[in-house]
VMD Tcl script that builds the backbone (N, CA, C; Angstrom):
set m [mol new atoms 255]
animate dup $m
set s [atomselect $m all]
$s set {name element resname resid chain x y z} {
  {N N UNK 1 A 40.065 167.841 94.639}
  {CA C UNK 1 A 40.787 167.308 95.771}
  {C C UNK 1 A 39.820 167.217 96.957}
  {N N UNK 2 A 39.600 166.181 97.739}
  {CA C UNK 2 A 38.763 166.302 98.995}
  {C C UNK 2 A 39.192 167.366 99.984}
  {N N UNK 3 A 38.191 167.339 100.428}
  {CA C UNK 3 A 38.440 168.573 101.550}
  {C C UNK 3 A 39.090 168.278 102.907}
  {N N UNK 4 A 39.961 168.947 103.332}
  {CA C UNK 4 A 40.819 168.522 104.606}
  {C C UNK 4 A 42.219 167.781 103.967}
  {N N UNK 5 A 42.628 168.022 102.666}
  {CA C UNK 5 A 43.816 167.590 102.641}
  {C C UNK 5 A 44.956 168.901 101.947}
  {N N UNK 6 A 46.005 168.926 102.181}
  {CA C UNK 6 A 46.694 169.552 101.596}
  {C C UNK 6 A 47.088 169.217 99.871}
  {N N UNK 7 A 47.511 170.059 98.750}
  {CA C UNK 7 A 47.523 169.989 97.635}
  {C C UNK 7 A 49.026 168.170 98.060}
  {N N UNK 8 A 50.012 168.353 98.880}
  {CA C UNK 8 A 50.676 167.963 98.553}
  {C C UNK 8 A 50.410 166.649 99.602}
  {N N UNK 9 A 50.030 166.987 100.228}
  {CA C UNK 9 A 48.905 165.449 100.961}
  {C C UNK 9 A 49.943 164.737 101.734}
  {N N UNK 10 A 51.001 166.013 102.604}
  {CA C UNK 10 A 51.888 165.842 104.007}
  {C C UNK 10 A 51.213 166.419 104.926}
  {N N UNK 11 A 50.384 166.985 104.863}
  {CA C UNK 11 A 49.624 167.885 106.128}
  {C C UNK 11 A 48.053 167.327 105.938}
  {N N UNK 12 A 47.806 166.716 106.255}
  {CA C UNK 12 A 46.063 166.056 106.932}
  {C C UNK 12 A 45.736 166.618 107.682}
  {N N UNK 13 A 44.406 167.524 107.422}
  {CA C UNK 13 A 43.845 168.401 108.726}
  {C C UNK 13 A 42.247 167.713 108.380}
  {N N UNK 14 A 41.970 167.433 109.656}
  {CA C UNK 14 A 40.704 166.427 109.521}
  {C C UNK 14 A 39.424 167.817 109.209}
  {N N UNK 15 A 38.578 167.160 108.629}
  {CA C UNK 15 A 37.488 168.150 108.728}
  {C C UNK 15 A 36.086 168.323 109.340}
  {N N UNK 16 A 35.574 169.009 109.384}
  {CA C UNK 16 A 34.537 169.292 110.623}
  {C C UNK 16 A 33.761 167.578 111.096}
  {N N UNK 17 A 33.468 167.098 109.917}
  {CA C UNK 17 A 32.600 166.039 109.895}
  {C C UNK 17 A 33.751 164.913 110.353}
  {N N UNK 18 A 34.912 164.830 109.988}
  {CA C UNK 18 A 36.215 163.682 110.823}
  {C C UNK 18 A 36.238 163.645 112.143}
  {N N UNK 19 A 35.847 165.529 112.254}
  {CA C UNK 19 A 36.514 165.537 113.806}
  {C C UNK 19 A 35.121 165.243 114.521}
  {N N UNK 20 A 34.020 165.571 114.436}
  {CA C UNK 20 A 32.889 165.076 114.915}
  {C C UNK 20 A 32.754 163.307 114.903}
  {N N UNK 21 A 33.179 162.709 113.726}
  {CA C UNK 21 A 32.805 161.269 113.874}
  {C C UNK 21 A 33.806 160.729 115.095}
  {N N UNK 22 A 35.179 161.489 114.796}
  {CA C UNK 22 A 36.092 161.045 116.211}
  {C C UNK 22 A 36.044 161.038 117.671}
  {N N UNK 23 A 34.767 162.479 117.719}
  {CA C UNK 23 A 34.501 163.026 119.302}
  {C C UNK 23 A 33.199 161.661 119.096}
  {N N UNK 24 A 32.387 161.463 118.382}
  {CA C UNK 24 A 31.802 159.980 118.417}
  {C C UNK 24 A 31.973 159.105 119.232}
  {N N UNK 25 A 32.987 158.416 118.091}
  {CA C UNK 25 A 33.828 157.393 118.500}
  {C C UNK 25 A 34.429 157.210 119.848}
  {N N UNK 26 A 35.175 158.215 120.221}
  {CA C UNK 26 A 35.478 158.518 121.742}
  {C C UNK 26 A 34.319 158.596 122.599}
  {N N UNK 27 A 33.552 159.141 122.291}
  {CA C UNK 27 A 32.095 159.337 123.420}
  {C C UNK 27 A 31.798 157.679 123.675}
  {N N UNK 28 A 31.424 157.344 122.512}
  {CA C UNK 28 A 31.129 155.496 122.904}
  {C C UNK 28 A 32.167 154.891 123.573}
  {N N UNK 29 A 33.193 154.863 123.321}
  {CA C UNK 29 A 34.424 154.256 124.384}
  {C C UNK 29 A 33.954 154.833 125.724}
  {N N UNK 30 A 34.210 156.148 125.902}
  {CA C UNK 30 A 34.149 156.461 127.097}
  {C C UNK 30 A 32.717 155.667 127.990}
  {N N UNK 31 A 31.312 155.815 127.214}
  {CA C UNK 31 A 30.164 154.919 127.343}
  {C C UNK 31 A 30.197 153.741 128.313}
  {N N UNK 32 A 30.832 152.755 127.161}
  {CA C UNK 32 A 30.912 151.636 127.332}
  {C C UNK 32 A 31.752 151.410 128.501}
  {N N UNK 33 A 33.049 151.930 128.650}
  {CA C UNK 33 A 33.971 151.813 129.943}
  {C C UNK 33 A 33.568 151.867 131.238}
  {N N UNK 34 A 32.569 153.204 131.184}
  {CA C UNK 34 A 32.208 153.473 131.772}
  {C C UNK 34 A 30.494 152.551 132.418}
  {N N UNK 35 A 30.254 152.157 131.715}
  {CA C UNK 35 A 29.421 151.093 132.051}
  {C C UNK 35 A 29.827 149.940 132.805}
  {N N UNK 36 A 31.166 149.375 132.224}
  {CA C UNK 36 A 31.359 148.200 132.184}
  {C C UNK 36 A 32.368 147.840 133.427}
  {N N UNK 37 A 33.363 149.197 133.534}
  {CA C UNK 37 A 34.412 149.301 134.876}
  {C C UNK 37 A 34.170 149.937 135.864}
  {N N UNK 38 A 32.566 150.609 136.236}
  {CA C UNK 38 A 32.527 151.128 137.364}
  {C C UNK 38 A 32.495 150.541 138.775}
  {N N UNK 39 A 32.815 151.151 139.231}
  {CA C UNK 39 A 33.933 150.523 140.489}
  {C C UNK 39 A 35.346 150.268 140.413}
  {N N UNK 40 A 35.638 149.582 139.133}
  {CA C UNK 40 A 36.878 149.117 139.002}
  {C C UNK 40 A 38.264 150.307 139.263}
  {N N UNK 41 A 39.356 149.573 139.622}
  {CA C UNK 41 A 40.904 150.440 140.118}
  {C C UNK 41 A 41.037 151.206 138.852}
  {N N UNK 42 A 41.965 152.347 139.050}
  {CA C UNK 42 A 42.183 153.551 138.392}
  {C C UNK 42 A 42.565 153.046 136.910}
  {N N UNK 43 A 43.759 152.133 137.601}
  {CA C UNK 43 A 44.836 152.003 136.410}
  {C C UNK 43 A 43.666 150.606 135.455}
  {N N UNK 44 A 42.725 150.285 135.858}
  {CA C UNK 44 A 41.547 149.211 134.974}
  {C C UNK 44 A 41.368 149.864 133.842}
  {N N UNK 45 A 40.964 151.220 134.425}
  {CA C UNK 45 A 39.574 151.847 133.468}
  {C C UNK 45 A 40.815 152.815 132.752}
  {N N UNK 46 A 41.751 153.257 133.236}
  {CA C UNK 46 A 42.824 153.822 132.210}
  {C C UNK 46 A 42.963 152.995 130.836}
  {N N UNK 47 A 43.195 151.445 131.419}
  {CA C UNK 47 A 43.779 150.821 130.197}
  {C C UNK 47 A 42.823 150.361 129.849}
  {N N UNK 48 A 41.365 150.418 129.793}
  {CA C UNK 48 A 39.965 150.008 128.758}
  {C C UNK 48 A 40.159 151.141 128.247}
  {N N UNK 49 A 40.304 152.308 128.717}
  {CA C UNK 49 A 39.980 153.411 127.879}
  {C C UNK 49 A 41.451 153.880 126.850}
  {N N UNK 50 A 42.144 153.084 126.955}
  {CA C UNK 50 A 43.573 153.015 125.755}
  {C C UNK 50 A 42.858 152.138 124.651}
  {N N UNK 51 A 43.049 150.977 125.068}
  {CA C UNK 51 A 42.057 150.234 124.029}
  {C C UNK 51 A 41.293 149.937 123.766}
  {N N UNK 52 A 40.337 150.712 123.780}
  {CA C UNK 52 A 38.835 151.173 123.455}
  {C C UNK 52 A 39.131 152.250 122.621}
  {N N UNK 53 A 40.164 153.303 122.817}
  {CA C UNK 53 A 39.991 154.161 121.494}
  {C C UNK 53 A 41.337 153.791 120.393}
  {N N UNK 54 A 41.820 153.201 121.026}
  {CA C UNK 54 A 43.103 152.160 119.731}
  {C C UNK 54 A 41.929 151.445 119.027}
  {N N UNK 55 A 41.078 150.527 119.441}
  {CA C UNK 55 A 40.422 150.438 118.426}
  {C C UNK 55 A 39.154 151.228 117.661}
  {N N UNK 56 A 39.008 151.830 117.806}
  {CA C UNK 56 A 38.270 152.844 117.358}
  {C C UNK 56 A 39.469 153.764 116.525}
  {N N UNK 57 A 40.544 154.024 117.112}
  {CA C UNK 57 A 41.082 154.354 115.631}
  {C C UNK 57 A 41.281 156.352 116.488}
  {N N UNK 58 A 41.030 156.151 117.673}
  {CA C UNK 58 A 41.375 157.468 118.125}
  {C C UNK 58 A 42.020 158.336 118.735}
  {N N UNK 59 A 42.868 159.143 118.685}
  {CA C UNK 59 A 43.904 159.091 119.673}
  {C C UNK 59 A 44.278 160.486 120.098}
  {N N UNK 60 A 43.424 160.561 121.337}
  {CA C UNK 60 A 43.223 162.276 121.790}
  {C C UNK 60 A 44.662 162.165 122.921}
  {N N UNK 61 A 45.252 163.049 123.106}
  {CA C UNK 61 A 46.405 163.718 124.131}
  {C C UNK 61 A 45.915 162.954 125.430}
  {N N UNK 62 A 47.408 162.295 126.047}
  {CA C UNK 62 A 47.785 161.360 127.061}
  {C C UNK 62 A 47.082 162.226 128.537}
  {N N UNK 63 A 46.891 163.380 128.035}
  {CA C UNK 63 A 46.048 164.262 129.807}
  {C C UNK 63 A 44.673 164.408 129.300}
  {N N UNK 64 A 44.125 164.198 128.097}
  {CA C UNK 64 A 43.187 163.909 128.002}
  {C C UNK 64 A 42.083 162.525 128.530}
  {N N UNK 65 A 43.148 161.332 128.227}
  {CA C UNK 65 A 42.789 160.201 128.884}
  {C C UNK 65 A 42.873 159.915 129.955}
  {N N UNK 66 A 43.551 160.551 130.222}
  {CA C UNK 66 A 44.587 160.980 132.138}
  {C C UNK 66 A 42.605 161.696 132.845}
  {N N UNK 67 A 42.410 162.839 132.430}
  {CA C UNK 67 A 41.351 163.027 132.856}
  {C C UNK 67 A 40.753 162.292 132.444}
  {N N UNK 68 A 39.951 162.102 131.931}
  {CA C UNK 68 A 38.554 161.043 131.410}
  {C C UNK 68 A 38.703 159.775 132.667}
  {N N UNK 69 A 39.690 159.361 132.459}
  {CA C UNK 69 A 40.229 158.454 133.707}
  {C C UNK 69 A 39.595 158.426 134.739}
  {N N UNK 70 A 40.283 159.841 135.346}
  {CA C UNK 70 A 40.120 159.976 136.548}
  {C C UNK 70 A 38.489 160.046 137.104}
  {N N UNK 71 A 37.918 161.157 135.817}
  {CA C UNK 71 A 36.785 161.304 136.252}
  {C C UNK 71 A 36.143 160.152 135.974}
  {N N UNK 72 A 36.105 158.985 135.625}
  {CA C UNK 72 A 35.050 158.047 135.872}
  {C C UNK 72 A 35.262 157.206 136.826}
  {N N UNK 73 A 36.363 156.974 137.264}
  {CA C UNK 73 A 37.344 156.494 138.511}
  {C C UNK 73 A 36.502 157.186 139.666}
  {N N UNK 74 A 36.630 158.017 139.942}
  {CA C UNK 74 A 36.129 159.248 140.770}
  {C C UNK 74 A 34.823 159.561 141.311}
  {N N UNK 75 A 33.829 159.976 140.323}
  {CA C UNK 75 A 32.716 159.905 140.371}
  {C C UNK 75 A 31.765 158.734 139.214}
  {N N UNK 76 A 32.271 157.552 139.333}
  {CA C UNK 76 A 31.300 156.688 138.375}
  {C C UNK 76 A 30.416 156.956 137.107}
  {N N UNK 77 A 30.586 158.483 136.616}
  {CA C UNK 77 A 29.510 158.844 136.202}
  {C C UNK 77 A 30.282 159.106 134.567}
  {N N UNK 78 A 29.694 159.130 133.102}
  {CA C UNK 78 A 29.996 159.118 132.156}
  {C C UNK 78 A 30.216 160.442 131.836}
  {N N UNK 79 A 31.834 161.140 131.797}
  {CA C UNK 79 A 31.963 162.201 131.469}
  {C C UNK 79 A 31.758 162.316 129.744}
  {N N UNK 80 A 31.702 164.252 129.671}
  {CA C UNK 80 A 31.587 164.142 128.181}
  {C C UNK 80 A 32.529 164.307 127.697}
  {N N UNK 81 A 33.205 163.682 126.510}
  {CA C UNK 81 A 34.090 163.962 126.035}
  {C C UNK 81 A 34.645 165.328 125.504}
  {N N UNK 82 A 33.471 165.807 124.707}
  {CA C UNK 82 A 33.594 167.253 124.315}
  {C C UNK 82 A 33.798 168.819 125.765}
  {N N UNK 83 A 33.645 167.633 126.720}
  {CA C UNK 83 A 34.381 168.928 127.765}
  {C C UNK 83 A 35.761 168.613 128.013}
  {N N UNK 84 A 36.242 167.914 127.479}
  {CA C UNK 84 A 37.553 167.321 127.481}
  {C C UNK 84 A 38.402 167.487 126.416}
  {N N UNK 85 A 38.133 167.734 125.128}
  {CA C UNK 85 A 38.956 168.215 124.369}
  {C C UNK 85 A 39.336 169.252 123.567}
}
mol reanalyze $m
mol bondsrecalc $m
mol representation Tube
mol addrep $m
């Protein structure tokens, strides 16, 4: 059976290497947003950073994005994700 699944394969618990490719994935969103909307209004860079990790396929807690938000809103500068989740 692969690793990170339950025998009965209702409970998916990602595994070390899932959850690393995901904090990834999120790091580049955050990247790119952050490249691309600085300066831009709060609620801009909120909703690049919704769909930027919808497509990427990632989907960390609504005060998670809430911060990330803010802080690039805030201080222009590319927070890390991994202090964020």
């Amino acid at each position: 059976m692969p690793t990170g699944y339950s025998s009965d394969m209702t409970e998916m618990t990602p595994t070390g290497e899932e959850h690393e490719a995901k904090l990834e994935a999120a790091q580049a969103v955050v990247d790119k947003v952050t490249s691309w909307q600085h300066g831009a209004e709060q609620e801009t860079v909120g909703e690049e950073l919704d769909k930027g990790l919808a497509e990427a396929e990632v989907e960390p807690p609504s005060e998670t994005v809430g911060a990330l938000t803010e802080e690039i809103h805030e201080t222009g500068q590319t927070p890390d994700v991994t202090e964020h989740s």
